[in-house]
C-alpha positions in Angstrom: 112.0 104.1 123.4 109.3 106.0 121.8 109.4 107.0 118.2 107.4 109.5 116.1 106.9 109.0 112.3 105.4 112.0 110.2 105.0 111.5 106.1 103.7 109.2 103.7 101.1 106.4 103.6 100.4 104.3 101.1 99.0 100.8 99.5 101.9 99.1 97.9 101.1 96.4 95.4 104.6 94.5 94.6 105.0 92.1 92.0 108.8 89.9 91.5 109.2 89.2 88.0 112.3 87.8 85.8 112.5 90.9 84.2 110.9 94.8 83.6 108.4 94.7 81.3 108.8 96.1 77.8 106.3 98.3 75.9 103.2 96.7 75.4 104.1 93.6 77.0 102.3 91.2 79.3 104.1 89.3 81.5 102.9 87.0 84.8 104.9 87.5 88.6 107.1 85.2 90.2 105.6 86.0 93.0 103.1 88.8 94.6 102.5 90.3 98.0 100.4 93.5 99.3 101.6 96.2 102.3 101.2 99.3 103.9 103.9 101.6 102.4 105.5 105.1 102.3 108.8 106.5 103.8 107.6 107.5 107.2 105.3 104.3 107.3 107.8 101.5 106.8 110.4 103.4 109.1 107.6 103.0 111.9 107.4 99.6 111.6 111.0 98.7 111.2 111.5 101.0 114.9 108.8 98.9 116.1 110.5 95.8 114.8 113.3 96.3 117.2 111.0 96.3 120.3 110.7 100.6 120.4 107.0 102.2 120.4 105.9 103.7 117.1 103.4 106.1 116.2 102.5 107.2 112.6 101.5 110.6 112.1 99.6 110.5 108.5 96.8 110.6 106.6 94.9 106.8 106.2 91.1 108.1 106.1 88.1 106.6 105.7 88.1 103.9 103.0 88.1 100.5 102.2 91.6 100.2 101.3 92.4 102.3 104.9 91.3 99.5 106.8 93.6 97.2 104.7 96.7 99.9 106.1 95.0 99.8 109.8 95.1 96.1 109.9 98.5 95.3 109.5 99.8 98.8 111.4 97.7 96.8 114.1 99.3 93.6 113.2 103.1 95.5 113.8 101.7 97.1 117.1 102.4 100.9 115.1 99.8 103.4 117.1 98.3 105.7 114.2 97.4 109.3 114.4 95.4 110.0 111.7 95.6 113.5 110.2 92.3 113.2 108.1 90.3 110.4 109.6 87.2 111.3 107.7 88.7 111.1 104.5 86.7 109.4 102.1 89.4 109.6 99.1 91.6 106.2 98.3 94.8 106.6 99.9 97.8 106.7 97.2 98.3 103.2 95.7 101.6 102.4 94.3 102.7 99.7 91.9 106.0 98.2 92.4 107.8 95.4 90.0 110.8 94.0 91.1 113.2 92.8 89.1 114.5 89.5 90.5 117.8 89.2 88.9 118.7 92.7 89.9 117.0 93.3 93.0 116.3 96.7 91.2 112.6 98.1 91.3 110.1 100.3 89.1 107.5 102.3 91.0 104.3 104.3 89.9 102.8 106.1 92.7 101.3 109.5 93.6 103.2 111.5 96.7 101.3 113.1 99.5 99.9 115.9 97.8 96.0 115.0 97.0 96.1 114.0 100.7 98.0 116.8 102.8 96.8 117.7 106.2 97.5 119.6 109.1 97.5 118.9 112.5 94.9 120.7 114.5 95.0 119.1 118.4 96.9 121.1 120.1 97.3 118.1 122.6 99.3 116.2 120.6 102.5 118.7 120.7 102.1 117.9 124.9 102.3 114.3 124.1 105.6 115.0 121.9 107.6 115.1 125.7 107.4 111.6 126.1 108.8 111.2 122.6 112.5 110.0 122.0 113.1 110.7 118.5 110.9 112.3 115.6 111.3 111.3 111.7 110.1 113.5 108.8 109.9 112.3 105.6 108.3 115.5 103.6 105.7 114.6 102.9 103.2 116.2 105.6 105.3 119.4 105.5 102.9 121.9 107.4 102.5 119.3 109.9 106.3 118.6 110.1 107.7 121.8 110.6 105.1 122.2 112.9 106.1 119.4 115.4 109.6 119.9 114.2 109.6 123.5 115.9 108.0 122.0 119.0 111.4 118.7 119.1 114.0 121.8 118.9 112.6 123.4 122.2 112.0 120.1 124.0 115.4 119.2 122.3 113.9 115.9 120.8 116.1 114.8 118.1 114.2 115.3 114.4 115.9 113.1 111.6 115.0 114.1 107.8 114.8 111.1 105.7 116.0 112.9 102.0 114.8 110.2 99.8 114.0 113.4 97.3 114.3 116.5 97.4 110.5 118.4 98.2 109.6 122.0 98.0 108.3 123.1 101.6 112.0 121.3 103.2 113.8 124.8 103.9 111.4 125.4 106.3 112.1 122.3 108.0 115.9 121.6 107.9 116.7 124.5 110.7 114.8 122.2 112.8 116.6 118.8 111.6 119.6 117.5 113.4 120.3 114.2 111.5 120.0 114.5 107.9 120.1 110.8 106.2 119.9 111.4 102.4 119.4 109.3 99.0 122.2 109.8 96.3 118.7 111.1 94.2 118.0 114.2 97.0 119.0 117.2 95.0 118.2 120.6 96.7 117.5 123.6 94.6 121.3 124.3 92.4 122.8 121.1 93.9 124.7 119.0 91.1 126.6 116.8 93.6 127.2 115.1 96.7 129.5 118.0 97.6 127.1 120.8 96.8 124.5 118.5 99.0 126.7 118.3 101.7 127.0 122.5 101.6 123.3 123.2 101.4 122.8 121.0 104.1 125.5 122.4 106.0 124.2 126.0 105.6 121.1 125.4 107.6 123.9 124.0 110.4 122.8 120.1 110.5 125.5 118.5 112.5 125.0 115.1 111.2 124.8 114.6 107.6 125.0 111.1 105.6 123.9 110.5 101.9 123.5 106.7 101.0 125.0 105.1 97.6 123.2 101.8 97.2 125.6 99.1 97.1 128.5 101.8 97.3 130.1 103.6 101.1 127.6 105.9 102.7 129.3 109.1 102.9 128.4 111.2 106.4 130.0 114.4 107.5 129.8 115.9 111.6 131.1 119.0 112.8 134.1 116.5 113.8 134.8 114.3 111.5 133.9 113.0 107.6 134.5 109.9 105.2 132.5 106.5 104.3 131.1 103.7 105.7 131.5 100.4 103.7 128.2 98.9 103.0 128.4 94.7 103.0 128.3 93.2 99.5 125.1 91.0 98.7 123.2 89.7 96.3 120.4 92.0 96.3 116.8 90.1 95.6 114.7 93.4 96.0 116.2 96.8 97.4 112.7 98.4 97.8 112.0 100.1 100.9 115.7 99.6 101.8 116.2 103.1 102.3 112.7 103.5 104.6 114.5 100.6 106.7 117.4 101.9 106.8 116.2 105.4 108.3 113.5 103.1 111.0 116.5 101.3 112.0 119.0 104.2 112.2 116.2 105.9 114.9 116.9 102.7 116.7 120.4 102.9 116.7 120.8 106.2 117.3 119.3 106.0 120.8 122.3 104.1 121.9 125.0 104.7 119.6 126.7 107.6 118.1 125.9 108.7 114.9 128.6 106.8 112.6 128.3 103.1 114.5 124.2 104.1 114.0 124.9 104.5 110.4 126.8 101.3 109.8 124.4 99.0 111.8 121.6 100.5 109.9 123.0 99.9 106.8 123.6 96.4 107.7 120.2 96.0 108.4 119.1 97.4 105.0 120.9 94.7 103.5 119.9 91.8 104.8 116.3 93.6 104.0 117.2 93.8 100.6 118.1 90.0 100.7 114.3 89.1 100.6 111.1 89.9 98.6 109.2 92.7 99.9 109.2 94.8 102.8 108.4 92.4 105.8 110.5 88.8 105.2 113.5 90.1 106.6 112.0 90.3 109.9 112.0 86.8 111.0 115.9 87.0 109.7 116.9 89.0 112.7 117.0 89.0 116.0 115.9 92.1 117.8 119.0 93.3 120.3 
């Protein structure tokens, strides 16, 4: 299967320490390790993972840091479309400390917005019929609502992955069909999951899940609603467990329907959240 990936790129630098740092404080890491990152990014490589094609639609440029991204999308097999491949700018760099008693995480990064673009090949919407399913993220939003237009007619399925909420959305939700979102996506005069649920509902989404961390995923279809138990673990580092979780629900989704995609993605995220980082859990399953 073939999988498209529009959103965010980024450097992530990730440090595992014993605990958060307090004001002023200097502490050393446990351990240390330095990836490509961003929503759209990690859900690539996690499709890839499970033995799909991938291809990244974002901005990576021109930089010395870019080829540090290029090299390992290479090393996952992830074909890159670059939106801005002349840009001389530093892509976004985040810093990420993970708390290894918790598994919980602290990140400083900038989003997408110093290094929007839109797509201006025409070609590439003729190349979207041999694509299988499409994932936005928000962060390329001109460029997503764009292609998302394009997956309605061709009737390619387009999930939204709501990790938070983002400005230019309501331009693409009409477009979305599977709406997988973090308990932190508040739309505009949303308090709670409910009022999520209804905002999502007015732009008629048939599928509709928000995750809970360690707590059920609740999802909603025009059939049915309720939870999906998410395993208990002992969490070493839950970062990019949601980016994971949306990679492998395209996977699942392919072949599954839309609850039994939900629950084997979730299981997924958890073993992922079982190591350090957003690679080790790899070589701790096997691809179906």
């Amino acid at each position: 299967m073939n999988g498209l990936f529009i959103g965010l790129t980024t450097l992530d630098l990730i440090y595992l320490t014993d605990h958060f740092p307090h004001s002023n404080e200097k502490i050393v890491a446990i351990d240390e390790t330095i990836s490509a990152g961003g929503p759209a990014t990690n859900a690539a490589i996690t499709f890839r993972y499970f033995g799909n094609r991938a291809t990244l639609l974002s901005v990576i440029g021109n930089h010395p840091i870019s080829q540090l991204i290029y090299a390992e999308l290479n090393e996952y097999s992830v074909k890159v479309f670059d939106l801005n491949p002349y840009q001389q700018n530093p892509l976004s760099t985040s810093s990420i400390i993970v708390n290894q008693t918790t598994g919980e995480r602290a990140v400083v990064s900038i989003n997408a917005t110093k290094s929007t673009a839109i797509i201006n090949n025409e070609l590439f919407l003729e190349k979207l019929q041999d694509v299988d399913v499409i994932l936005v993220d928000g962060h390329q939003i001109s460029t997503s609502i764009m292609i998302a237009k394009e997956a309605q007619r061709l009737k390619i399925p387009v999930v939204l992955d709501g990790g938070s909420w983002k400005s230019g959305l309501p331009k693409v939700l009409p477009y979305v069909n599977y709406a997988i979102c973090s308990d932190n996506f508040y739309p505009p005069n949303c308090l709670s999951s409910l009022d999520v649920f209804n905002y999502l509902k007015w732009f008629k989404i048939p599928y509709i899940a928000i995750t809970k961390g360690a707590n059920p995923v609740q999802y909603w279809t025009n059939e049915e609603s309720g939870n999906i138990k998410v395993s208990k673990i002992k969490a070493v580092d839950t970062l990019g467990a949601g980016d994971i979780f949306h990679g492998a629900f395209c996977h699942f989704i392919l072949k599954h329907n839309f609850k039994d995609s939900i629950a084997e993605a979730s299981q997924v995220a958890s073993i992922a959240c079982q190591y350090f980082g957003t690679r080790q859990w790899m070589s701790k399953i096997v691809n179906d």
